[in-house]
C-alpha positions in Angstrom: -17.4 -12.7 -22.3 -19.8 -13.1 -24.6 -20.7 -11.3 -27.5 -23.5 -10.1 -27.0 -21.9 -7.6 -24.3 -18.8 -6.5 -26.5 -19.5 -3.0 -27.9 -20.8 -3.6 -31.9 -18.4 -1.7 -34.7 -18.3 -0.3 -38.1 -15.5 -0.2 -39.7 -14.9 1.9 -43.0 -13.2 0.6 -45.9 -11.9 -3.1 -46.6 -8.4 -2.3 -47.9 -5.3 -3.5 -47.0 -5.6 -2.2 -43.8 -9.5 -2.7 -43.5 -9.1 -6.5 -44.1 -6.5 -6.8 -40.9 -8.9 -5.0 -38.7 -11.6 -7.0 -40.0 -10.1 -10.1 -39.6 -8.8 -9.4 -36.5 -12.4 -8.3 -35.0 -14.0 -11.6 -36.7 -11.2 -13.9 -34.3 -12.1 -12.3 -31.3 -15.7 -12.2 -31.7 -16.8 -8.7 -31.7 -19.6 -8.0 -33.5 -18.6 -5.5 -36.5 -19.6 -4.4 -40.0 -17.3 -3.8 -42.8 -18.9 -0.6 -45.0 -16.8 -0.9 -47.9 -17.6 1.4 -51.5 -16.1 -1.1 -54.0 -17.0 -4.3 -55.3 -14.5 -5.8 -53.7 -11.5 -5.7 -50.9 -7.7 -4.2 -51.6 -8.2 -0.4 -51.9 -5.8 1.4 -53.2 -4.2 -1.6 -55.0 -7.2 -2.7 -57.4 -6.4 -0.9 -60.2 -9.3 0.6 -61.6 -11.2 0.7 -58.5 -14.9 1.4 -59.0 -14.8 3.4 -55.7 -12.6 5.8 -57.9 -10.1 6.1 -55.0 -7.1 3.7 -56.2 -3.7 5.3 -57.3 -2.9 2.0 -58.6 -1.9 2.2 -62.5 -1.1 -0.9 -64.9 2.4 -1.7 -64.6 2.6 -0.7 -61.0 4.7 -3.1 -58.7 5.1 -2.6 -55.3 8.4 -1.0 -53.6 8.4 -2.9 -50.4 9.4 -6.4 -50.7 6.8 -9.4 -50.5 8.0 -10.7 -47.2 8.2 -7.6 -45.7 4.7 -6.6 -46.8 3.1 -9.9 -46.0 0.5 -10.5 -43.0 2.2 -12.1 -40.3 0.1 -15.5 -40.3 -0.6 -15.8 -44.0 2.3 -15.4 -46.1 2.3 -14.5 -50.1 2.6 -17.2 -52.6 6.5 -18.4 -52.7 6.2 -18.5 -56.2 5.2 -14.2 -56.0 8.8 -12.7 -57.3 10.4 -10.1 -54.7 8.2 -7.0 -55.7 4.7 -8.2 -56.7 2.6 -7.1 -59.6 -1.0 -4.6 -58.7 -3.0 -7.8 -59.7 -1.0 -10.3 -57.6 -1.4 -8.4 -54.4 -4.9 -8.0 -55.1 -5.0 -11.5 -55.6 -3.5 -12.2 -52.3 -5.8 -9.8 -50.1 -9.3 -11.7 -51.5 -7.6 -14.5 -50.8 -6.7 -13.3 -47.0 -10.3 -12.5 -46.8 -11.6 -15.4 -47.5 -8.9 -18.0 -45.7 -9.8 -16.2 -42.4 -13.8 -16.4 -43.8 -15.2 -13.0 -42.9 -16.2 -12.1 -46.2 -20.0 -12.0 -45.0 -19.2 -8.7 -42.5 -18.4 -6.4 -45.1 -21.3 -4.9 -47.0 -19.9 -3.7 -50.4 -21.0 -1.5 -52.8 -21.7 0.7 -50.3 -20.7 4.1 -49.0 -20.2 5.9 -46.0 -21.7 9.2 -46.0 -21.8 10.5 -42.9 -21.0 9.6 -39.0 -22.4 11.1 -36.3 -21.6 10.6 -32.7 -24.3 11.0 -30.0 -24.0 13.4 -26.7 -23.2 10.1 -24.5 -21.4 7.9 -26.8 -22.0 5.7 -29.7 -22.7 7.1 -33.7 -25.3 6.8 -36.1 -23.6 5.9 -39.7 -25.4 6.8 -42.9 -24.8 5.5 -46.2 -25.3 6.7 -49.9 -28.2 3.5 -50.0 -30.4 5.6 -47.3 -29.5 3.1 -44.2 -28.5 4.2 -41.1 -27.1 1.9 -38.5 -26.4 2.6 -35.1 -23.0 1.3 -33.2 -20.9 1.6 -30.2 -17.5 1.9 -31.8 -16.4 3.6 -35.1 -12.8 2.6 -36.5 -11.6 4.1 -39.7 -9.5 2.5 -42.5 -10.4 5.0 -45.2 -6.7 5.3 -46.9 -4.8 7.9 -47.3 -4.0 7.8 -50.8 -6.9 8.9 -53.0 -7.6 12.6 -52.2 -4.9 14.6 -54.4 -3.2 17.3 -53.1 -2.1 19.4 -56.7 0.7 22.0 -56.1 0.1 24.9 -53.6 -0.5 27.6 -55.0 -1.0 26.4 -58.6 2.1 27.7 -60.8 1.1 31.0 -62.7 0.2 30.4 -66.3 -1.5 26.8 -65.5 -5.0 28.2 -66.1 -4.0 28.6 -69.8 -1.5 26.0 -70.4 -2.3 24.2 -73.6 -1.1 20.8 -72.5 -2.4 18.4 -70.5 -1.8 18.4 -66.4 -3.0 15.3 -64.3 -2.2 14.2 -60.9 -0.2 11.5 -60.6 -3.7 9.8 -59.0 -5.3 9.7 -62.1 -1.8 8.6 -64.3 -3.1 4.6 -65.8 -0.1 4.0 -68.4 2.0 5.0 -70.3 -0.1 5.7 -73.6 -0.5 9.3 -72.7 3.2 9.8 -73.3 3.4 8.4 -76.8 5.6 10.9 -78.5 5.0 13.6 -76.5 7.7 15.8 -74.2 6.9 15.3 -70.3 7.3 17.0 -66.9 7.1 14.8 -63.9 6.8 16.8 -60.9 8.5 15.3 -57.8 11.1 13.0 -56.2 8.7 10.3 -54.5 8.2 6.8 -55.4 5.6 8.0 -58.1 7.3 10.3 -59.4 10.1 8.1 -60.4 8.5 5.0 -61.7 6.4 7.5 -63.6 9.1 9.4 -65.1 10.7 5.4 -66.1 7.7 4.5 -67.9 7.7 7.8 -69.5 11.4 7.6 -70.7 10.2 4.6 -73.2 7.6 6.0 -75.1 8.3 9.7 -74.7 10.0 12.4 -77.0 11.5 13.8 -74.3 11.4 13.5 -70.7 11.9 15.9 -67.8 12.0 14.8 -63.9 11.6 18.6 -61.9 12.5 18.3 -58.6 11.2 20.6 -55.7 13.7 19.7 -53.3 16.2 16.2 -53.4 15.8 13.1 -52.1 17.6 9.9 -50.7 17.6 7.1 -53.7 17.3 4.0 -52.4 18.0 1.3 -54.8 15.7 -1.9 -54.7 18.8 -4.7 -54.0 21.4 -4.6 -51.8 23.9 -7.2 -51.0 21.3 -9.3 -53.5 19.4 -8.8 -51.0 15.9 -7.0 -51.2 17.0 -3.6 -49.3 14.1 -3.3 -46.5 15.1 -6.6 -45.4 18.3 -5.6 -44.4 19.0 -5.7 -40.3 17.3 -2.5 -38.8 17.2 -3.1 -34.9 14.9 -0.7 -32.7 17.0 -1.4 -30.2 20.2 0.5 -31.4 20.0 4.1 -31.5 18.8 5.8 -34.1 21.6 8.1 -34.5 24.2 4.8 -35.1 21.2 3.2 -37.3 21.3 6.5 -39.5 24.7 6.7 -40.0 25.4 3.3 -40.9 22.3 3.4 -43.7 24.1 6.4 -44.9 27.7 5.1 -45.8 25.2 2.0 -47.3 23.5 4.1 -49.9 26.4 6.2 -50.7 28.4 3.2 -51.7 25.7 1.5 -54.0 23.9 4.8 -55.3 27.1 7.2 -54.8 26.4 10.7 -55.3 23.3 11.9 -57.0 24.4 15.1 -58.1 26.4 13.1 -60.1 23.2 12.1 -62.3 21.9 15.8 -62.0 19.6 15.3 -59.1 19.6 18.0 -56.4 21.5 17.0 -53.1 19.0 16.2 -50.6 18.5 18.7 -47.6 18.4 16.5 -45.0 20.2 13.5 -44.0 19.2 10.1 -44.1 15.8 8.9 -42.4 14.8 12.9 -41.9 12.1 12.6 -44.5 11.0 9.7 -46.5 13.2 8.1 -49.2 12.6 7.1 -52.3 12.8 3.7 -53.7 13.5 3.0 -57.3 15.9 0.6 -59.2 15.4 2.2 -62.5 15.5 5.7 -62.4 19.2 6.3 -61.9 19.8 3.5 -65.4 17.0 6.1 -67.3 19.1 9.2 -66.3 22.2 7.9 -67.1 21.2 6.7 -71.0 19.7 10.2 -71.4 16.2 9.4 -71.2 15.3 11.4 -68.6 16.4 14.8 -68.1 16.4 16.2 -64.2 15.3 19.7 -63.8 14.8 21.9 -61.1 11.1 22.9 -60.1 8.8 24.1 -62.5 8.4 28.0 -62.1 5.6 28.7 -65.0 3.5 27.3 -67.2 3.7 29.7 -70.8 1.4 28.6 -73.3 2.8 25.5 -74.5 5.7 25.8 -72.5 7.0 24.9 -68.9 9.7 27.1 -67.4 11.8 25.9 -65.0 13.5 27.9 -61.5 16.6 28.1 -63.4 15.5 29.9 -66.2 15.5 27.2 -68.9 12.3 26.0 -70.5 10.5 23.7 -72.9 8.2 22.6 -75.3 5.7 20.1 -72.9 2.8 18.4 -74.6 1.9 16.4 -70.6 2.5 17.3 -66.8 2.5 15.1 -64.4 2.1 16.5 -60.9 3.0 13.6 -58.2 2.2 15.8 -55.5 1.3 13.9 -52.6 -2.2 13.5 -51.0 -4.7 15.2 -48.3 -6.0 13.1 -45.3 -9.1 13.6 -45.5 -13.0 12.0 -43.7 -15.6 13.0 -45.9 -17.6 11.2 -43.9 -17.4 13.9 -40.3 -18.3 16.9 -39.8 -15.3 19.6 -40.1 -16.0 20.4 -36.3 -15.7 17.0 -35.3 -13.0 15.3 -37.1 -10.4 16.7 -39.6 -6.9 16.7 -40.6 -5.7 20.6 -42.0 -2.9 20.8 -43.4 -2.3 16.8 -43.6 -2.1 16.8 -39.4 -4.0 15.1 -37.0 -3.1 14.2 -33.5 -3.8 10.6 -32.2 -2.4 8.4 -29.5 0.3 6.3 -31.5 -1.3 7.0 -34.4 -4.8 4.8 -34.0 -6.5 6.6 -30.9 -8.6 9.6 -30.6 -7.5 11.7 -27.6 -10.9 12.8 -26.7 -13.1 10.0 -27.8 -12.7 6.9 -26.0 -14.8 4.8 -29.2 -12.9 6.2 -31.9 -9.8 5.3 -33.8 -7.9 5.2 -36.6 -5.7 2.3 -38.5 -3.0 2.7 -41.3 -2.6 6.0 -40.7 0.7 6.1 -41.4 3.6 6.1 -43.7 6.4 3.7 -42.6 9.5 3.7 -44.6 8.1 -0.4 -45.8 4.4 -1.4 -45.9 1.7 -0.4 -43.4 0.1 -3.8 -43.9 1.5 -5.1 -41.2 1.7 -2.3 -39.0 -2.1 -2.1 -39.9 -2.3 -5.9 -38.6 -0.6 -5.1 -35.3 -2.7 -2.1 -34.5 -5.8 -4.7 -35.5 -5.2 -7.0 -32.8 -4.2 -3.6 -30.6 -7.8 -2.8 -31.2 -9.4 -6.3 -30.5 -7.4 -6.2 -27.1 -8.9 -2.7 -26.2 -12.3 -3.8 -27.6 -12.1 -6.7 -25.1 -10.6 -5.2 -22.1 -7.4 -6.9 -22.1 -5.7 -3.6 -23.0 -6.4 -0.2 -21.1 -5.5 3.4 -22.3 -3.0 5.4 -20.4 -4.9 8.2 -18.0 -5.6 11.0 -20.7 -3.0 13.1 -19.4 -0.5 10.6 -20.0 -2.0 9.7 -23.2 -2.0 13.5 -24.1 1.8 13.8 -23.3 2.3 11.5 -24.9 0.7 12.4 -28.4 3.3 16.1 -27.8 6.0 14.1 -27.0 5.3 12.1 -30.6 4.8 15.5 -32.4 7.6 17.2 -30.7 10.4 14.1 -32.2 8.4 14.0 -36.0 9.1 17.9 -35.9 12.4 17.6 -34.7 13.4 14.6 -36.7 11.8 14.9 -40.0 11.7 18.0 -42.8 8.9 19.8 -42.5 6.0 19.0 -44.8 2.4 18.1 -45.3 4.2 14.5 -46.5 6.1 14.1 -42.8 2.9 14.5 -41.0 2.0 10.7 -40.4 5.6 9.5 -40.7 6.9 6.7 -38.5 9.6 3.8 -38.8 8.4 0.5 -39.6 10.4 -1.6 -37.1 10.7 1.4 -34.6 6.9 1.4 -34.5 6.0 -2.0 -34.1 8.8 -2.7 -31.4 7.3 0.2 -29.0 3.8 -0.9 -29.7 4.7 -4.4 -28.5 6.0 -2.4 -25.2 2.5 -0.3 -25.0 0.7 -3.0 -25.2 2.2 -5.0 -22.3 2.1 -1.5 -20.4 -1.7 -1.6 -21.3 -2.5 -5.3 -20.3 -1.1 -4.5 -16.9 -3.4 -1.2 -16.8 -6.6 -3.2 -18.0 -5.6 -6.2 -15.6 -5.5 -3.8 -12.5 -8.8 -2.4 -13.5 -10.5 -5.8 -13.9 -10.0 -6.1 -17.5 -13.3 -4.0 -17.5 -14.9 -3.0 -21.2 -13.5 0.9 -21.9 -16.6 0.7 -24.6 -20.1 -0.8 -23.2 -22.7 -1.5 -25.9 -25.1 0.8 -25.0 -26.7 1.3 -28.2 -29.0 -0.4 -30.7 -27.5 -3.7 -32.6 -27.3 -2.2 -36.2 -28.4 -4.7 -39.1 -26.4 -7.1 -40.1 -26.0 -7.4 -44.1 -24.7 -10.5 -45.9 -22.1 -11.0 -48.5 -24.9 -12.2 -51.0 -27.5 -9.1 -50.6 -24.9 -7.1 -50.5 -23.8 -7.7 -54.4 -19.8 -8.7 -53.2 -18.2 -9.7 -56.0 -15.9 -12.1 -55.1 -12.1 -12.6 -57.0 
């Protein structure tokens, strides 16, 4: 088939999920633009982003393990250590870009403003430059981590607080703490490594917790931990307990360090990795506290009545999903939910869909790369959607486990487990070859509109790495 009948795409955003999408679209020859509104590709893990919308900070490393994180055909540098450094994985993804030489689809510098879809298929994108551009198929890879969610409702008194309160989006290093007391809000990976690089410079620090969590420490066995055996195949229930008895033998109890018990069990709501925070606790340097009730003044006060002197809050509250770029009407997520067909397609619109929106317990980059090449296939033909009453059920039957499974929260809302996910995607998309093969592998997307400009890498002022 040639290209000129494949259905023409934008995709927003050239981040870590962006880049497999893009690449994955460049192999298989459908015509695409990549409207990214940085400088350059890696998202949320170029620190300092001039697209404002990475949570990286300086001495961030990641908490998923470098072969675990890794793209299946191009692996990171051997000489990368376990858990990478912010600059070495943004490193890696200009390099993925340019191995696979599909730097000259993404126009940079440039932002999506707003997406419209026409009565009989097909949208017209808009940037912030004044182009529009007309295509067949819109696929978003806009993140999930750069809107901040702050707590809801805001704590009485934090209208007058004399401190200082940021999210834990805009936290950059630990200068701010320099001799000053700190509240860290939260139990997530943030919140921890925060709180760690807090407990070195700080007067005091405080770690308030809203409700406990499962501690997963970084090694085990001398082994990095999400590279321990986790097969789809055995049920979740044996999986679970077995991960349990695991934990509890290298992390013990974690009342024990003052941390509230979690709630849940194991794999009911998403875990925390950190190989530091439990060593901080333990040598006094940071101080676990319930949840903040007040802000007084100059004062936090905490749901068990004590209080203190705190100079800087922290609030590692999570995130919103959020698409600037539709209309409310047409697209949106309240309350952090949004119903799609294994988490990529849009019930309702058959040229639509979504990629790494998710949160695996491990990376999305390679979930990200798998629902790439799930996309090229549909693109193509060589997949085919279930009917859209099956693909309907289905979607309920996905929301009706997450519920049943997972603690309720604006956090669980795009949960799934990494090998879980990719093991029933490789089953969908046999099921869907065999759909598309019985239909004539016949295009689910025509082009039936206007071929929108094309814009090179060099008047598109990409700054390469």
């Amino acid at each position: 088939m040639s290209a000129s009948e494949l259905p023409t795409v934008c995709l927003i955003g050239a981040g870590s999920s962006g880049i497999a999408v893009a690449k994955a679209l460049h192999q298989h020859g459908i015509p695409f633009d990549c409207i990214e509104a940085s400088d350059r590709v890696g998202g949320n893990w170029v620190f300092k982003n001039r697209n404002g919308m990475s949570a990286a900070y300086r001495d961030l490393h990641i908490n998923t393990s470098r072969d675990r994180m890794a793209y299946s055909d191009f692996p990171m540098p051997a000489d990368y250590p376990d858990y990478p450094h912010h600059t070495q994985i943004a490193s890696y993804f200009d390099d993925y870009v340019d191995h696979f030489g599909f730097r000259d689809h993404i126009i940079f510098n440039t932002k999506v403003d707003q997406v419209v879809r026409h009565d009989g298929g097909g949208y017209t994108v808009t940037t912030d430059d004044g182009v529009t551009r007309d295509y067949d198929v819109v696929l978003v890879a806009n993140g999930h981590h750069w809107n901040p969610r702050m707590p809801e409702p805001a704590f009485p008194g934090s209208d007058t607080f004399t401190g200082t309160q940021i999210h834990a989006h805009a936290y950059i290093d630990s200068t701010i703490f320099e001799d000053k007391n700190v509240v860290v809000l939260g139990m997530g990976n943030s919140a921890m490594d925060i709180a760690v690089e807090s407990s070195y410079v700080a007067r005091s620090t405080f770690l308030a917790a809203r409700r406990g969590a499962w501690i997963i420490p970084k090694y085990i066995f001398g082994r990095p931990t999400d590279q321990l055996k986790n097969d789809p195949r055995i049920p979740f229930k044996i999986r679970q307990k077995i991960i349990h008895k695991i934990i509890q033998l290298n992390v013990g109890d974690v009342t024990k360090y003052g941390l509230p018990k979690p709630d849940h069990q194991f794999g009911e709501a998403h875990p925390t990795i950190s190989g530091r925070i439990l060593d901080r606790i333990q040598h006094g340097r940071v101080t676990p506290k319930p949840n903040i009730k007040a802000l007084e003044g100059g004062d936090v006060v905490f749901t068990d009545g004590s209080r203190a002197p705190i100079d800087v809050v922290v609030y590692c509250t999570g995130y919103k999903i959020t698409f600037p770029f539709f209309a409310d009407d047409f697209i949106d997520a309240p309350e952090n939910h949004i119903e799609l067909f294994r988490r990529v397609f849009h019930p309702q619109y058959d040229d639509l869909a979504f990629v790494g929106l998710l949160q695996p317990l491990g990376a999305i980059m390679p979930l990200a790369e798998a629902q790439a090449e799930w996309l090229a296939a549909y693109l193509e033909g060589r997949y085919a959607l279930p009917s859209r009453t099956d693909l309907r059920a289905d979607i309920a039957a996905d929301q009706k486990n997450m519920h049943k499974r997972y603690v309720a929260s604006k956090r669980h809302t795009i949960q799934v487990d990494f090998d879980d996910y990719l093991h029933d995607l490789d089953k969908e998309r046999a099921a869907g070859a065999e759909r598309a093969a019985a239909r004539g592998n016949a295009l689910p997307v025509p082009h039936r509109v206007a071929d929108a400009p094309r814009t090179t890498a060099a008047s598109s002022g990409v700054v390469a790495a």
